[in-house]
N, C-alpha and C positions, 0 to 999 in steps of 0.2 A: 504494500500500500504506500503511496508519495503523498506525501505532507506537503502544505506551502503551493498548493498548486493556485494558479488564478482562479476565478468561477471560468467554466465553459465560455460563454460567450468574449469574453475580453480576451480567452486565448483563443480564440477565434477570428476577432479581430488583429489582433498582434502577430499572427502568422500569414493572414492573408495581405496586410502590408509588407511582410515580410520577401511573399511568393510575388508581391510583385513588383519591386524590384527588380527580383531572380528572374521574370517570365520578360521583363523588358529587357533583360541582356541575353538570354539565350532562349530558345525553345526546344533546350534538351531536355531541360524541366518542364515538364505539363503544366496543365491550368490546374486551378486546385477550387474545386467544391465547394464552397462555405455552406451548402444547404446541409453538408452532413452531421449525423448528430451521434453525440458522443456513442452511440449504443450501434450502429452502424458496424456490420459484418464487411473487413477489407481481406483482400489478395493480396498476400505480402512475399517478396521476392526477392530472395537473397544469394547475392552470387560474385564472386571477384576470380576472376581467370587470370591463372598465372603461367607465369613460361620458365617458373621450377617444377623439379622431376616427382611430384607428388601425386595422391589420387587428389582431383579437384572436384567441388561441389555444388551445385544449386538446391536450394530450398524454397520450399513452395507449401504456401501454410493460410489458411484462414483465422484473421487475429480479431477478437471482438473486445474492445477498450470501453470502461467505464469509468468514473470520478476514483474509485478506489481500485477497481485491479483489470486485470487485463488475460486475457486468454488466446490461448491456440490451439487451431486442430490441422493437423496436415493434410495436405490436397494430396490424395494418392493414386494411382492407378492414371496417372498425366501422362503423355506421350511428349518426349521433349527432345530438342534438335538443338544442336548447335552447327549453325553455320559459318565456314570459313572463309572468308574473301569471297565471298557469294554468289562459291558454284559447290564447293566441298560438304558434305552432309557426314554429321555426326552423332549417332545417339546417346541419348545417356541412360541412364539402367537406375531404377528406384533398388537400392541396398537398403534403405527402409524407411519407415511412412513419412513421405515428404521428401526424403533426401533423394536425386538425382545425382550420381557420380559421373567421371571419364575418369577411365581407366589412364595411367602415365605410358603406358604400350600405343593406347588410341588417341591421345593429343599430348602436346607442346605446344603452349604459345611459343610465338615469335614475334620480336620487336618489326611493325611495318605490317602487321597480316591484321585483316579486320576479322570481327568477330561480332554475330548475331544470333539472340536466341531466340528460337520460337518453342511454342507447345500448346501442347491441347488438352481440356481437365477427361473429364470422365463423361462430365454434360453434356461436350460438344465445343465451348468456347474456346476459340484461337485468341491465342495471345502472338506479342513477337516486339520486340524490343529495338533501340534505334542501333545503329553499327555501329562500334567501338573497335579503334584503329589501337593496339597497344603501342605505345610510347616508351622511351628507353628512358632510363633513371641512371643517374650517377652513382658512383658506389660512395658506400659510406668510407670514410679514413680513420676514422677514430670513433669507438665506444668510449666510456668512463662514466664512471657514476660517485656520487656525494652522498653523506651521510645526513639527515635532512630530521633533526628531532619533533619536529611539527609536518608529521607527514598527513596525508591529505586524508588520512580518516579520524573517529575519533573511536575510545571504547564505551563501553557501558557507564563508567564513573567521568565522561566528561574529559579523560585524558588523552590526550593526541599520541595517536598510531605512530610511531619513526620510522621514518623508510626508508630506502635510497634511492634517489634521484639519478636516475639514465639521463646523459645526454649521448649525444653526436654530434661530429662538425664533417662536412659534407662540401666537396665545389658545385655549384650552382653553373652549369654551360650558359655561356652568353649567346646574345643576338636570338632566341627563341622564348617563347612562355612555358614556365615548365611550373606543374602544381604537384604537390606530393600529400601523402597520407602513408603514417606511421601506425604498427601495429605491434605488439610483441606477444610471448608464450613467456611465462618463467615455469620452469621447474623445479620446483623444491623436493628433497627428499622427507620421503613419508616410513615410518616408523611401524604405522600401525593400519592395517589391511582389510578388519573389519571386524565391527558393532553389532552383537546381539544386544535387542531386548525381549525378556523376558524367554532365552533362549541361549543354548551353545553351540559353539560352529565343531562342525563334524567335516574331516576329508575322512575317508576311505583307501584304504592300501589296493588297488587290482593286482597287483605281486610283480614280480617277487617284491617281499615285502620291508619296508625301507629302503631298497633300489630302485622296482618299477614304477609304471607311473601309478596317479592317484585319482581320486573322482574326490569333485568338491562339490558336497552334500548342502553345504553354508548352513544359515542360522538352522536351529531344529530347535521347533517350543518346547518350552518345558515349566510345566503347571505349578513346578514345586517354587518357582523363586516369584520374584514381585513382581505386577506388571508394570512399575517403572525401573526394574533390573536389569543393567548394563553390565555385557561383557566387552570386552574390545582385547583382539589378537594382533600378536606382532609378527609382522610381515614373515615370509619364509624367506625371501631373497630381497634383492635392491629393487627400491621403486620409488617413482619419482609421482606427486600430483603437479598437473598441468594447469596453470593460469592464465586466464587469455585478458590483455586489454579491454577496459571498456569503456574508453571515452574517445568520441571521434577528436585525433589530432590532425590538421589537416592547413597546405603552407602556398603561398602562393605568391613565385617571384616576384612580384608586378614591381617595387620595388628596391630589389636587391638583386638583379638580373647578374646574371655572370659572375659576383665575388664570393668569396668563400661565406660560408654558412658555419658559425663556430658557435658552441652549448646551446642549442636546440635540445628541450625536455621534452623524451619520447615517452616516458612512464616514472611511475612513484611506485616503487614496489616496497607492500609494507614487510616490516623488520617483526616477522612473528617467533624467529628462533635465529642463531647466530652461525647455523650453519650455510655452508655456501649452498649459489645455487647458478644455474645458469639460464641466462634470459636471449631469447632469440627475438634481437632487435629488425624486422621488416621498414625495408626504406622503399615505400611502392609509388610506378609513377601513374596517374589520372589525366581523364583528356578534361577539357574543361567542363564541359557539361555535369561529369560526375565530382570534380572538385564544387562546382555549385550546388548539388544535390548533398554530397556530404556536411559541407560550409553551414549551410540551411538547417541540415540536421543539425550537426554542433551546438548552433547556437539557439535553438528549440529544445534540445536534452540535455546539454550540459552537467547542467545542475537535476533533471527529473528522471532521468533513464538513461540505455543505453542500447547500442545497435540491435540487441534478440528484445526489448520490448518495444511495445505500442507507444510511439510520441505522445504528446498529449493533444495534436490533432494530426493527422494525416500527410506525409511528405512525399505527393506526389514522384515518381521517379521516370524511367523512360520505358517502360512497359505498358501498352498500350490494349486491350482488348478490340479485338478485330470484332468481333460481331456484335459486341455493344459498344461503341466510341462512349457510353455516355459513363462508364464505371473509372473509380479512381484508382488504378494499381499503386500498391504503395511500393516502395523499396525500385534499385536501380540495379542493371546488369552492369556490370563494367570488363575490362582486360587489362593488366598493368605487370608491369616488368616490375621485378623485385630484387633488392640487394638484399643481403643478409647478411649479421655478425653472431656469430653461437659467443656472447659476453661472459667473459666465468664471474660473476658475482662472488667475489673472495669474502666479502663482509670482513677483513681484516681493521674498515675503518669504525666499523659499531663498537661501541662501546660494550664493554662490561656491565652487566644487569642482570634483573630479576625479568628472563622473556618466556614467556609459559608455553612456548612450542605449538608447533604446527596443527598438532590435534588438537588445542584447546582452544585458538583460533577458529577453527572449522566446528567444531562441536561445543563450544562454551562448557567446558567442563575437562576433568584429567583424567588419562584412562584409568578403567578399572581392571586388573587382571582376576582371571578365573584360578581359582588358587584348589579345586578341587572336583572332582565328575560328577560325584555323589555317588549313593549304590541303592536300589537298583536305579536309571541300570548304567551299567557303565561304557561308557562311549569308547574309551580306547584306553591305550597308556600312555598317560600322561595328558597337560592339555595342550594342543597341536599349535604351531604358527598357521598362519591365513596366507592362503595366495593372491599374489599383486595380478590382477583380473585386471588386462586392458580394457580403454575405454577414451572415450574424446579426453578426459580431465584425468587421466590415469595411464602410466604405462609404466612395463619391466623393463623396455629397453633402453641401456644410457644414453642420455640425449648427449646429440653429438655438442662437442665445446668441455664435457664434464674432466674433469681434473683428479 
């Protein structure tokens, strides 16, 4: 739930001056609806093509926003294309409700190739998006980050989160408009793999036993403890939880064309425990259209949300419905060339403290270990560590950069 919001109608106001601005310099950004009303079911679309070697995504979701919360359901069973310089035909494959992939075998961006997306729901309606030419980015020259005791959160008692302050300094290529959008991943290492309540976690030996492999049973109820009774297990191998930015940072030379670019803040990463970690700084480059669609965003969420929620009114993008002109797609396709630095966050410059670790950050509270099976009946010998189960916000493999 967002506190501090305006009433409805004055953010209605305040955005539609906003859009039109935006709508008088380009018409990459659509027109934007003032008749809609906060309760209004949108088409939200989410998607940035990159011409690194990964599996890449679009998301396609029905998001319905109200005064206090906001929801999603994913569009699934959609037929979706990506077209290349506007003869090339590419499908993309639903890996699950909502998510469209390409495979890294069946595309690579390339700096100079356009790129269009079309698709069609389950109802019938075509959609299909403006062409987006990717553009080349400069590489970054230098990481570094600060040690920042007023970092940009606060906790429960009113005391400010410490974090450290990423920057970059980066050359800006002269004689052209170049607009950029910053994004990062930090990795922190995680300790503990997983949280029963009211329940213990059970893996299973298939044999041979303590060599071969195992089947993981996970949490199993059990009636005899309370039902607000936590256990929490410690990982069986290394694993990292994944953090992803969430505030659009977004730059645009009109001013400082061609000279070096020096301490630019790309993220605040808060200081929840003092070990290291490593953050993977994206220096992405945008055609103008979508640095205005982002720009627009920023400064409508800023302070209320972030790119996976509902603005507090609708920011039209460049997705257009073919068979009804008259609906407002929100969210924008893009294609942008990306630098990257794998940053080792050595945390050498925090301070000495009292910092309550990465579980007690994510769960407000300090683990509990299970210090016996009971009988009957008895689950195994001894109590078992938990397996690091990949996942968007989780993974067993060292991210590269780590130290």
């Amino acid at each position: 739930m967002y506190t501090g919001w305006p009433s409805a109608s004055s953010r209605l106001f305040r955005i539609v001056a906003l859009l039109a601005v935006v709508i008088g310099l380009s018409t990459c950004v659509a027109t934007f609806d003032p008749t809609i009303t906060p309760n209004t079911t949108l088409l939200v679309v989410e998607g940035i093509l990159t011409d690194q070697p990964v599996t890449q995504a679009i998301t396609l979701n029905q998001s319905t926003s109200t005064r206090d919360s906001s929801s999603r359901t994913p569009v699934s069973q959609a037929q979706v294309q990506l077209i290349i310089n506007g003869t090339q035909t590419v499908l993309l494959t639903e890996t699950q409700p909502g998510r469209y992939e390409l495979q890294p075998s069946q595309f690579s961006g390339r700096v100079g190739d356009s790129y269009q997306l079309r698709f069609q729901t389950a109802n019938g309606s075509r959609y299909e998006s403006t062409v987006e030419t990717m553009v080349a980015v400069p590489a970054i020259q230098r990481v570094y980050d600060q040690f920042n005791p007023k970092g940009p959160g606060r906790f429960a008692n009113e005391l400010y989160t410490p974090s450290n302050d990423i920057f970059v300094d980066f050359q800006d290529p002269a004689g052209q408009p170049n607009f950029y959008l910053w994004r990062t991943r930090v990795f922190e290492a995680q300790e503990w793999c997983a949280s029963c309540q009211q329940g213990r976690y059970i893996l299973e030996d298939i044999g041979p036993v303590g060599t071969g492999p195992i089947r993981v049973i996970g949490c199993v109820p059990d009636s005899t403890l309370g039902v607000y009774n936590f256990y929490d297990y410690i990982c069986r191998g290394s694993c990292w939880d994944i953090f992803y930015s969430t505030r659009v940072n977004v730059f645009a030379d009109v001013y400082a064309n061609g000279r070096p670019q020096v301490g630019r803040l790309v993220a605040q990463v808060p200081v929840y425990q003092r070990e290291p970690a490593v953050v993977d700084v994206e220096q992405l480059s945008l055609t103008v259209g979508a640095y205005r669609y982002y720009r627009l965003f920023e400064e409508q969420t800023q302070n209320t949300g972030t790119l996976v929620d509902t603005p507090p009114a609708p920011t039209v993008g460049n997705v257009r419905n073919l068979t009804d002109p008259s609906e407002n797609v929100v969210g924008y396709f893009s294609a942008s060339s990306v630098a990257i630095n794998h940053y080792w966050l050595s945390r050498r410059n925090v301070p000495l403290g009292n910092y309550r670790g990465l579980f007690y950050a994510q769960n407000r509270r300090y683990p509990n270990i299970e210090t016996s099976r009971g009988n009957p009946p008895v689950y195994g010998v001894g109590v078992p560590s938990a397996v690091c189960i990949p996942s968007p916000t989780r993974t067993n493999v060292q991210p590269e950069g780590w130290q």
